[in-house]
N, C-alpha and C positions, 0 to 999 in steps of 0.2 A: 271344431275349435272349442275349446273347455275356458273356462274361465281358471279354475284355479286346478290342479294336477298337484295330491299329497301322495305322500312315497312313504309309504312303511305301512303299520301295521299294532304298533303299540300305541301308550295311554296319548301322547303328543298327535299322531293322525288318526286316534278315533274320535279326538276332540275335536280336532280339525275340520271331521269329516261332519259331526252332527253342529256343528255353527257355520260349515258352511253353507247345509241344507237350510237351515232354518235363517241364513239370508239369503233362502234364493238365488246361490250363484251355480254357476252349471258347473258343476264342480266332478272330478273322477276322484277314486282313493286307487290306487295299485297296491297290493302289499303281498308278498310271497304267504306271509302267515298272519294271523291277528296271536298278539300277546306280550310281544317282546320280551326283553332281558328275564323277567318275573315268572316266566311261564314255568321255570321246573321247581319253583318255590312251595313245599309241600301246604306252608299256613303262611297267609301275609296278615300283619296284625297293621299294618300302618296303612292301606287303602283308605281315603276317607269315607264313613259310610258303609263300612262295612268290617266289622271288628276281625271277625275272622274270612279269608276268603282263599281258597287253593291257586296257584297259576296258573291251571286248566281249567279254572273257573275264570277266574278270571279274566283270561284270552276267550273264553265261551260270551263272556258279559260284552267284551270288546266287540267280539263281530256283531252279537244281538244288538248291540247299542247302535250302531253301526248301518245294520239290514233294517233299522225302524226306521230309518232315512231314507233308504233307496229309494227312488223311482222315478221322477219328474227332474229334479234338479241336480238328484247324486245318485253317481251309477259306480259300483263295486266290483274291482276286480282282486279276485284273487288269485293266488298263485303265478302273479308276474312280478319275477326278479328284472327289475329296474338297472341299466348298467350306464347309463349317460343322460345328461340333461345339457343339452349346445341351445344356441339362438339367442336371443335380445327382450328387451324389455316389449311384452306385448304380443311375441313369437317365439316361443320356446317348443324344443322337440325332445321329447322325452323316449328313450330306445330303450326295448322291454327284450327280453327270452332271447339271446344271443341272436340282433338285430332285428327277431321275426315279427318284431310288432313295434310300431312306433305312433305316438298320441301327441297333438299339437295344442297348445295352452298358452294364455295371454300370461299368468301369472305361475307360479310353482312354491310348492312348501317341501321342504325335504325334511323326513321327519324318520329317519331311517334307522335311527341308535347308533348303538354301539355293542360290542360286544365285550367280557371281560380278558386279561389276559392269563392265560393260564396258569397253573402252576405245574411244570413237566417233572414229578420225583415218582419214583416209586408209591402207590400207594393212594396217590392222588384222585387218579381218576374212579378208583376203585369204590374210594372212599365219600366221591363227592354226595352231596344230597344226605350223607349218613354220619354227617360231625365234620366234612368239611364244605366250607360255602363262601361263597363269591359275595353274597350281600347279608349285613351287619342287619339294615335295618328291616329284613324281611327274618331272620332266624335269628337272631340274637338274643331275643328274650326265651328261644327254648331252652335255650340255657345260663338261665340263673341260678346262681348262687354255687357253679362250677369253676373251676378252673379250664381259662382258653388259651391261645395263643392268637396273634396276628402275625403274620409275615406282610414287613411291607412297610421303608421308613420316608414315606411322603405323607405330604398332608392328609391323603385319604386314610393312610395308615394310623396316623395317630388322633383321627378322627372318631374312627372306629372302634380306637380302644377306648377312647374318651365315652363314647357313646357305653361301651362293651360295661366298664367300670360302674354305671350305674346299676348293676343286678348281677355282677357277676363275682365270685370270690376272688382271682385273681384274673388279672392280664398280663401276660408276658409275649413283649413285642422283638423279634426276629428282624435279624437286617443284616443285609451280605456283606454292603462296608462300615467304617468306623464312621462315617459322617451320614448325618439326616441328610434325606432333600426338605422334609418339612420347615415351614418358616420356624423361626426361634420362639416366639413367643407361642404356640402350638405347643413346640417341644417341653419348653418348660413350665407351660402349667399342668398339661399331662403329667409329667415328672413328680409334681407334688402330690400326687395321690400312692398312700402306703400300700394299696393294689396291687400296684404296676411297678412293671419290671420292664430292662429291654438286654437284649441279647447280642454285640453286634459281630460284625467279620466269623460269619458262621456259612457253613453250607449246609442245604438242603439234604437229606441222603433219604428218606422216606418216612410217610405217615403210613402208621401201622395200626392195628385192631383187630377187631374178631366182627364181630356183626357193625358197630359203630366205630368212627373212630376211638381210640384209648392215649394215644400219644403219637410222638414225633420224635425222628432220629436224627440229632444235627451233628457237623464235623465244626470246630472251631479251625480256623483257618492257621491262625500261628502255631498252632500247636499240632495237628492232625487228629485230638485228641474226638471220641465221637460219645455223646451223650444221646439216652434219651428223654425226655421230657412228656411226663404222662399228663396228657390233659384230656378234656372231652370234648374238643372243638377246637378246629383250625380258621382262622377267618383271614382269607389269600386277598390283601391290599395291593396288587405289583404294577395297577394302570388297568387303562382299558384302550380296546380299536376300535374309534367310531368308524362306522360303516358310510364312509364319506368318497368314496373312490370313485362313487358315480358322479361327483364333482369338482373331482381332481384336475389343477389346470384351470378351471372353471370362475368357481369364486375363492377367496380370499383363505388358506386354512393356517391355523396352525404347524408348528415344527411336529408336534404328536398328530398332526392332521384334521383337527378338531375345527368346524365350521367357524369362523370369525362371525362374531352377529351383533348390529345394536340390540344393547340387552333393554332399550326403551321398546324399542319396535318388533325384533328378532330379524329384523332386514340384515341381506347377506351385502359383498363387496360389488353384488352384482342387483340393478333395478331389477324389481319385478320377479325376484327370489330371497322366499325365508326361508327360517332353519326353526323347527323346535328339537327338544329333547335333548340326551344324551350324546349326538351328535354334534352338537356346536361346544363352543367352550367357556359354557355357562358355569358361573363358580360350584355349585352343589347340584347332582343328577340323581333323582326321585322320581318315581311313578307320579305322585302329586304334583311335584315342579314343571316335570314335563309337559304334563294336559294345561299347565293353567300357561305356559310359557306358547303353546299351540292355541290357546285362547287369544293370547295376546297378539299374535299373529294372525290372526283371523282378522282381528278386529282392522290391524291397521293393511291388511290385504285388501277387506274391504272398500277402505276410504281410498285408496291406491286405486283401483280396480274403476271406481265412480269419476275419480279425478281423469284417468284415461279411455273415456268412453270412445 
């Protein structure tokens, strides 16, 4: 029987894993991989601590950070995909590798992420890593002083451009229908920048290039008419899937499936389980947000844990 059982593998359960060693609780990590979402990020400039760092460096840092813990109070498993957490406050059973292994724990952190959602056109996959990208704040300064695009009119989408607009020559934002989902007041100060553009009732038909991306091919919808749009960057806003299925029925989630958590404690709908990371539905999801959101949860795991001796 483990005191605490963290599930994942990114910046939220490495932190998790080295505060819970250094309080001493008998604590397991499971994680299929150490790195999360970050991992195919060629340069991340926004790690704190480290101006520049690769994905696979940085998922290398994650497990070393990690393995300097192991041994008496935190023991490390890798390469188990986690598929259910059942039981009660104080007895929980955690089912690993299509039921062949299952680990018993007073407490649980599910710290699993999310994944992005894709963008299915022509050209996309081909092109990812190479001008186009899932995350603004890990590539976006490679390209300053370019012209980008964003597909994507929710808050994350006009987020990004917002972000994008500080180094970039233009931003021209893409959106299938005529209405945001973004809140209004989002919409409209983004709006005010002579930057920015937006594009809307458009389809996808493919991102095109030679070695990097160079542009993008859209059909407007009223008209059938198909343009294309030369830029040097596509930055794909359209959502993300947290990887929350292991506690579906469980605790408490979201209509997009997204862990429900006090954002004082990160406690889930259920005692004696948190949530960090890009998994729950914490307003903004960062590498930085995650570990310290997994901190925070620690902390109050802790007092939890002492309170039910």
């Amino acid at each position: 029987m483990y005191d605490l059982i963290i599930i994942g593998g990114g910046p939220a359960a490495t932190a998790a894993a080295v505060y819970a060693a250094r309080k001493r609780l008998k604590a397991l990590l499971v994680a299929g991989e150490f790195g999360g979402q970050s991992v195919v990020s060629a340069d991340i400039q926004n790690w704190i601590g480290s101006p520049h760092i690769s994905g696979a460096d940085l998922a290398k840092s994650f497990k070393a950070h990690a393995h300097e813990y192991a041994g008496e109070f935190l023991t490390i498993r890798e390469g188990v995909w986690v598929e259910s957490v059942t039981g009660s406050a104080g007895n929980f059973t955690v089912t690993a590798n299509q039921g062949k292994e299952t680990f018993t724990t007073r407490s649980v952190l599910v710290s699993s992420g999310s994944n992005r959602r894709q963008l299915e056109v022509p050209g996309a996959k081909e092109f990812e890593h190479k001008g186009l990208t899932y995350c603004a704040s890990c590539d976006g300064p490679l390209f300053a002083g370019m012209d980008v695009l964003v597909i994507g009119g929710g808050n994350a989408g006009f987020e990004t451009a917002a972000q994008l607009l500080a180094y970039c020559k233009t931003v021209t934002l893409l959106n299938r229908s005529a209405k945001f989902r973004a809140d209004e007041i989002t919409v409209s100060q983004t709006l005010k920048d002579l930057k920015f553009s937006v594009i809307t009732e458009v389809d996808f038909v493919e991102v095109y290039g030679s070695d990097f991306v160079e542009g993008m091919t859209i059909r407007m919808k009223a008209t059938g008419e198909e343009k294309k749009l030369p830029v040097s960057a596509v930055f794909v806003e359209i959502g993300q899937i947290p990887n929350s299925a292991i506690v579906k029925d469980f605790v408490e989630l979201t209509e997009t499936g997204q862990i429900v958590i006090n954002p004082r404690t990160q406690a889930t709908s259920v005692e004696g389980v948190w949530a960090a990371g890009d998994v729950t539905d914490v307003l903004y999801h960062q590498n930085n947000i995650a570990a310290g959101d997994a901190v925070r949860a620690l902390e109050d795991i802790y007092q939890w844990l002492h309170k039910h001796k």
